[in-house]
Structures are given as C-alpha cells and as structure tokens.
C-alpha positions, 0 to 999 in steps of 0.5 A: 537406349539406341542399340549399339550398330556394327558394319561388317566388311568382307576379310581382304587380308589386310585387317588383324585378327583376334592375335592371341588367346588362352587356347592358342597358348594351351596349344603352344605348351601341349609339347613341352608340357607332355615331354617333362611334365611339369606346368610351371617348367613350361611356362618358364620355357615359353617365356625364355624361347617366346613364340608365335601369336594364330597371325605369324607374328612373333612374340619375343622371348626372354633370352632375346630381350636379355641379350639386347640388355646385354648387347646395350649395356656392352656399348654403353661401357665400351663407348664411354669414359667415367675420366671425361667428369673431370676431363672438362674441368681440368681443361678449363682450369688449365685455359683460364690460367693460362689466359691469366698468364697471357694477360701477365705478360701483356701487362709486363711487356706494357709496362715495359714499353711505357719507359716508366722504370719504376712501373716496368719493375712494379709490374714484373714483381706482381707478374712474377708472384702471381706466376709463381702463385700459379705454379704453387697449385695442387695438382687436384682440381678441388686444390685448383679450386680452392687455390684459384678462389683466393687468386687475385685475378689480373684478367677480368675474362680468366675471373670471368670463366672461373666465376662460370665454371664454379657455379656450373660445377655447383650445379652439377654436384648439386644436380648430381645430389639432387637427382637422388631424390627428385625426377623434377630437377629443372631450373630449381629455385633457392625456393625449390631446394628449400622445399627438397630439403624439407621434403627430404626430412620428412620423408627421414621422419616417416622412415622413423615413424614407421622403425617405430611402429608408427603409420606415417601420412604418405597421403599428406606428403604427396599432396606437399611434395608429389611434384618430386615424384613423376613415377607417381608412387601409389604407397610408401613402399613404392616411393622408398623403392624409387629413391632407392632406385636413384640413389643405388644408380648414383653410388654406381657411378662413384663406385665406378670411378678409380679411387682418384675420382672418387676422392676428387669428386668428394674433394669438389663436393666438400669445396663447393657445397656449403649446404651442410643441412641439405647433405646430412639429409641426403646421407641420412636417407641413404642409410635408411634406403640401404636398411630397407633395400639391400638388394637394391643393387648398392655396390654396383659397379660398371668397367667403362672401357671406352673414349668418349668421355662424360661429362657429369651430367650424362654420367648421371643418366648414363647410370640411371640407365645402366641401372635400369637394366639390371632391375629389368634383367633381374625381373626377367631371370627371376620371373616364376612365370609371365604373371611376375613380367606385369611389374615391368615399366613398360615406357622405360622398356619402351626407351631401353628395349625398342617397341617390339621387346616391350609388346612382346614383355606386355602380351607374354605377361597376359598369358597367366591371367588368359589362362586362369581367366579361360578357367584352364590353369588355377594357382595352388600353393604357390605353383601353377597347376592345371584344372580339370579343364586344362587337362582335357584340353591337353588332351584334345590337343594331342588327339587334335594332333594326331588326327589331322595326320589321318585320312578323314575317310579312314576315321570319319564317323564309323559308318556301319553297314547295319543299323538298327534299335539302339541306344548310342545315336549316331546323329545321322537320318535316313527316309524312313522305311517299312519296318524301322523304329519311329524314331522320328526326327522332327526338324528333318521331316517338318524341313521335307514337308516344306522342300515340297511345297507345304506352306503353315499349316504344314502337312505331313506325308509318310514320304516326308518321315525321316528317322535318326539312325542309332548304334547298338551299345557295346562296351570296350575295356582297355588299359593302356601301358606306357613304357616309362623305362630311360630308353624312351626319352633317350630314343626319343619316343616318350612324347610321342607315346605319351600323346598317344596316352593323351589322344586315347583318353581323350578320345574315349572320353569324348567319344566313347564315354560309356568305355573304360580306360586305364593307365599302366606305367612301367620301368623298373617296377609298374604303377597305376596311373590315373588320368589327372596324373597323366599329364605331368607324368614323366619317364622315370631315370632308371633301367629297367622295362618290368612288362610283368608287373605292368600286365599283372596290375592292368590285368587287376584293373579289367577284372573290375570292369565288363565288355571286350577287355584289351591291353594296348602297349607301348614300348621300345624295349624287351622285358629286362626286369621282373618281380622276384619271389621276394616281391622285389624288383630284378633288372638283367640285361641282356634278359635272363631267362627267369624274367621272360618266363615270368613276364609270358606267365602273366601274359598266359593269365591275362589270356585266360581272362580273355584278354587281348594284348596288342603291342605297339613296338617303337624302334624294335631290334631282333630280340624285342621281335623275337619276345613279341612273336612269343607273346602274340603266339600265346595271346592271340593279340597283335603287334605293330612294328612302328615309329615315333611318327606312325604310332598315333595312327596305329594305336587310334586307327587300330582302338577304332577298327576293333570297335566296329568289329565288336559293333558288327558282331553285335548285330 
C-alpha cells in the first residue's frame, strides 16, 4: 500500500486553523467556573453568552439565537392576517355572482329589444327569481357554497369560475387535511389518497398494537409508505413525533382564528369533503398523537395582527414555521448542557435561523463530547463533573494566567548562585570542571565531541565532558487560607483570590511535587478543604471572617507535615468571628476585643510551632492594618498590602523567593 503524501505550504494568513478544541473551551470556562463553582452552571452560561473560536471568530450563543426567534416570529404575526383564507374566497364568490347578475340583464335587455312580448315577460320572471334566488344566500361562505351548488347558472363563465373555485378549495381543505400527515403532497392521485388513507390506518393500528402491549412492523410500514415521510423517521417514536409535530402546527392555526373562522372553515370542510373515511382517520390519529404527546404544543395559538392576508395555503406553511420555532426555542431553553443542542435540525435551523446561528447551534453542541472525549469532564448521575484532569487543567489555566502577567526574568527558572550534589535536577549543563560530580550528560558531550570535528567513531576529550546541574532537596510546607467570608464576591476579590488558590496548587504540583499544600476556607467558621474540592468551592453567604479557627485547623494540618512550614492568607476583612468557650461560633462587628485576643493566641501557637504566617490584604481600611501590624509583630511573618490585580504576583513571587531562600541556606 502506497503511504499517504502531504504538502505543506508556508502560513500567509489566509488559511484556517484547528478553530476550536477541548482546551480552548476548558480555557473559556476557567472564570466562570472558578467564580460559582458549579460545572453544569458554566456550561449553561457559555451556552447562552457564546464566545470566540482560537481564530477570533465568533460562535453564537443562545440568547442571540433566541432573539432572532423572537424577532422572525414578531414579523411574521405583525405582517399577516389568518382573514385573507377566506378573504380570496369571499371575493371570488362575490365577482361570479355578479357576473351572473350581469349576464341577467343582458338577457332581460336582449329579450327587450327582440320586440317579442312574451320573451321580454319570460325572460324578466326568470331574471327577477334568480336575482331574488341570489339575494336569498347565507351570509357564510359554506351557506354561499352550498346555495350557489344548486343554482341554475344563466353565465356559462360565472358556472365556469364556481366549478374552478370548488375544486381549488376541495383541494386546499383536502391539502390542508393531508399536510398533517404527509411531507409529500404534491399533485396527489385518487390513487395517492387511497394509499394516504390506508397509510393512515395502519399507522392507528400500530398506535393499538402497541396500547396492547403488542410490537407493531415499523419496519414493513416504512417500506409500503416511506414516501409520506421525507424527515426519514428512524423508529416509531420518531415517526409519531413528526405527525405529532404536523398536526399541533395545523390545530394552531385553527386555534388562531376567531371563533367565526373557525366554524366557516369546518362549515366548508363539512360541504365539500365528502371522504367521511379518510376524516375519521385523520380524527382518530390526532386523539392517539395528542395521548402520546401532550406536550406537543396542541393549544398553540398565534395573534397575527398584521394586513397582508393568507391564503390557506401559506397559511399552512406559515404555521408550520411559527411551530418550528417554539420546539426550537424549547430545545434551546431547556438544554441541560451543549450535548442536548445535538437533537436540533440543523437544515430547518439553516432556513429558520440563517448560516451563521446554525454552525454556531452545530460547534456549541460538540462542546460536551470535545470535552469528555479530551478526558477533561465525565457525567456522573446525571451532571456534568470534572476528572481529575480537568481539575489540573483549571489549574494550569489560572497559573497560565498569572504568569503571563510576570516579568520572565523575575520567575524563569530559579537560578542559584550555588550548585552542587543533589537530588532535584534542575535540567540545565555546565563544562565540567575539577572537582564536580560526573554527572555526566551524554547527548551534550557526544554533540561537543562532533562541534569539534570528531567524525564515528566519536572520541571523547576531557574538554568535551559536559555535566547537568542539580539542586539540593528542600521541602516547603505551606497551607493557604482563603477568605470565603460575602465581602469577598461583594468587593469582588473572591475569583482573583480564588485563582491564586488554583495557580499555587498547581504550581507545587507541577513544579514542587515533593512540597505540601493545604487548603483552609474561612467565614464564619473554617473548614478543611481538599484540592478536588477546590474547584467548585464557592464563597459561603454568611458574615463573619473566623481567621482563629482557620489558623487553628492550618496549624493542625502542618504539625503532620516536616520542612519550612508557612500559612499563606488571603483576605480582605479583619477578624469579626471567633469560636466561643462553647465550641460555638460568635460573629461581632465592629470586632470586640474577645475575638482579636482569640484570633492573636492562636497566631501565638502557630509561632511557637515555627510557623510563618504572610497575610496577602486585598482592599484593606485602617482597622485590618492595624490587626495585621499586631499579627506580623507577634509572628515574625509579612504582610502585603495588594489588589485584585497584583495579588497572583505577590503570592507567587513571594512562595517562589521564599524557596530560593531555603535552597541558599542549605548550601
């Protein structure tokens, strides 16, 4: 087999990229899915606000797409009146009487002109009882109907048009009755409508079979009558749910005529339809659909409000649109998530919505399968959750995020101005020199050896020795604090803080594997928070900032730990709750005295354990200043006055420089 050949050409740019993939979409939802927590919330968000594809290129949310729904439905109903399906009637009937009238006179005012007396008085009583025959007809168009079908025309032209205008409203009606059940109306033969109405009953029957318990032959009726069905119905669900879908938008439209309209048009249907068999079935079929599917929009109605009237015709396409799309609304409003959006017609979006809603309405439906296929969302009972991967590559977003903010060479790679024997590699090289480990690197040196001139077999010189540098192991401890009192979202410093929390965890994981990292919420009361919880944590709604009882569990968390142990904290209010002799919680603001003396005793035990405590201030006033020079005093740790937008800067910068501090003074 020949292998496959590629050409490659060089990017002008003009050529289209990979446009959307898993991690861009990961990428898209960091925010919002750190800000509440909550993964299906996200994706519902994403859904309704849209976003943009890695070329710029916008993808269409919901609330846009619903709005052109609302906007077409809006034009068609102030555009067009239900009146004009009997206004073409009523004037045609109105034209051949006259005409008939006309050709009245013309005979009387013949016959008066022959100079036949006894013609001209002949001719006069016929006129004169036909006229008043006229005069005598219902005012409804089926009573015109009827009337006028055993009328004696005298115009051979006025018996003309009434012959053409029954059969065309034979055929709407009938059209009207068979678009219920057939997508393939055209032209249909005496033959044809025979075929509809046995179709018809079977299809009743199959509705029985199954009441029964019963498996109907779905398979055999779509050989005998697939032709009825363009939509290409899979199973007998599908196929029920599209006559459902005709026969809901064709009760709309009765629904939505006045009362009046509504009895002439069954008043006509009565007159002209004499197919009493094909009827039943079509009224036996609609009990059984609206049985099956209640929801399917049966008592529908639409306002039309406008003056260009319908004829019954575009009436019936009308409505089939207008139903189109409230099931394509109700798809969009009650999408769990961009999987459900998979069920849309994408053709019928296509015509309804244009070509941009429906590529948006195909991409945003990938998302779900992108990201469970990328191994980054899982479904468990029913909800959307994230994997473990998922988890880390939230991380690595927000430290992403954060450090694209930083000067590369405040970060880089944590040069040190000493190396040695080791056990972390640092993955750089150095010329050996006398008295260092061999620890030699062997791609390096073999690459010197031939810089030189060395051709195989390659000879090695001592100048061409080249060794990787490692770092001496050190260990860092560190628990992390994170305010999840309401001040925070309401000042809105909880998502930056909280991607603080995700970069750092991130970043020792990655980085720093051998360090530990705890995870300490605090409000009213603290609690321990593990880093699969971390994600979907979410501040809590009620008052209070307990830092006692958050330093007392991080203090518990490091006596089970060794190395440098540090509490890192992020806040943006003083202590205004403690944890009483009862082992309950009290909340005071302004602080009272018993809950600072608690909240500096515990910082007094976390000093005695050796450990540092660094406060990251977000918004401070005086009074958190003040507690936080106490605090700093007592502890020996630091403080940093910052903002929503410096804080990532400060915490890494800050975990980072304290690291090389401890790598220095182990040497």
């Amino acid at each position: 087999m020949a292998r496959p050949r590629f050409r490659y050409s060089p990017w002008d740019g003009t050529q289209r990229g990979f446009d959307l993939d898993a991690l861009d979409v990961m990428e898209q939802l960091t925010d919002d899915l750190l800000y509440h927590g909550d993964l299906n919330s996200a994706l519902r968000r994403m859904m309704q606000q849209g976003f943009e594809d890695r070329n710029g290129e916008r993808i269409e949310g919901l609330r846009e797409m619903l709005e052109r729904i609302r906007e077409r439905r809006e034009q068609a109903l102030s555009n067009h009146d239900l009146g004009g399906v009997y206004d073409d009637i009523a004037k045609e009937l109105r034209e051949l009487v006259e005409q008939e009238r006309a050709e009245l006179q013309r005979q009387v005012e013949e016959a008066a002109a022959s100079g036949d007396e006894r013609r001209r008085e002949l001719t006069e009583e016929t006129a004169a009882g036909k006229n008043l025959e006229l005069d005598m007809l219902p005012p409804d168009l089926a009573g015109q109907m009827k009337g006028l079908e055993q009328y004696d025309f005298s115009s051979g032209e006025a018996q003309q048009r009434y012959d053409e205008l029954v059969d065309k409203l034979r055929e709407q009606l009938m059209q009207q009755m068979v678009d219920q059940m057939s997508g393939e109306v055209a032209n249909m033969s005496p033959e044809d409508m025979a075929r509809m109405k046995d179709m018809m009953a079977e299809l009743n029957h199959m509705l029985d079979q199954r009441a029964a318990g019963e498996e109907p032959d779905f398979e055999g009726f779509m050989e005998r009558y697939g032709d009825f069905f363009p939509e290409n119905p899979q199973t007998l669900d599908e196929l029920l749910e599209v006559m459902a879908r005709r026969m809901a938008a064709a009760q709309a439209m009765l629904n939505s005529m006045s009362p009046e309209q509504r009895a002439q048009l069954q008043a006509l249907s009565d007159q002209l339809l004499e197919d009493m068999d094909l009827r039943w079935q079509v009224e036996q079929l609609g009990q059984n659909l609206r049985q099956a599917f209640p929801d399917a929009g049966w008592e529908q109605r639409y306002d039309f409000e406008g003056m260009d009237p319908l004829d019954m015709g575009s009436a019936n396409e009308l409505l089939q649109e207008l139903g189109d799309l409230d099931q394509l609304e109700q798809l969009m409003r009650g999408a769990p998530d961009p999987g459900a959006l998979a069920d849309a017609d994408l053709d019928r979006v296509r015509e309804l919505l244009g070509d941009d809603a429906a590529a948006s309405l195909d991409r945003m439906a990938e998302v779900t399968r992108m990201l469970s296929e990328a191994g980054l969302i899982e479904q468990r009972e029913g909800r959307m959750e994230l994997t473990p991967r998922g988890m880390r590559k939230l991380g690595q977003n927000a430290l992403a995020e954060l450090f694209r903010k930083l000067d590369r060479d405040q970060l880089g790679r944590h040069e040190l101005e000493r190396t040695g024997t080791g056990h972390e590699r640092s993955y750089q090289t150095k010329p050996y020199e006398w008295g260092d480990p061999f620890n030699l690197h062997i791609e390096r040196t073999i690459r010197n050896a031939i810089v030189r001139g060395e051709t195989a077999p390659v000879r090695l010189s001592p100048d061409d020795f080249e060794i990787e540098q490692t770092e001496h192991l050190v260990r860092s401890s560190t628990v992390l604090m994170l305010d999840l009192s309401l001040s925070m979202p309401m000042r809105d410093n909880f998502l930056p803080a909280k991607k603080v929390a995700m970069a750092l965890h991130s970043l020792i994981s990655m980085q720093y594997p051998r360090d530990y990292l705890g995870i300490v919420g605090f409000s009213e009361t603290a609690r321990i928070l593990t880093a699969e919880q971390l994600p979907e944590v979410s501040w809590d709604f009620v008052y209070g900032t307990n830092m006692q009882h958050g330093f007392q569990l991080a203090r518990q968390l490091l006596s089970r730990q060794s190395g440098t142990k540090q509490i890192l904290m992020i806040t943006d209010g003083e202590p205004t709750a403690h944890i009483n002799s009862h082992g309950e919680p009290e909340f005071h603001y302004p602080p009272v005295r018993a809950t600072v003396d608690a909240t500096l005793l515990e910082v007094a035990r976390c000093t005695r354990d050796d450990i540092r405590i660094n406060t990251f201030m977000l918004d401070p006033d005086s009074s958190l200043q003040h507690f936080i020079e106490q605090l700093t005093r007592l502890n020996g740790g630091r403080a940093f006055y910052t903002t929503p937008q410096t804080l990532g800067d400060y915490v890494l910068v800050d975990f980072i420089e304290q690291r090389r501090q401890l790598l220095r003074a182990r040497r």
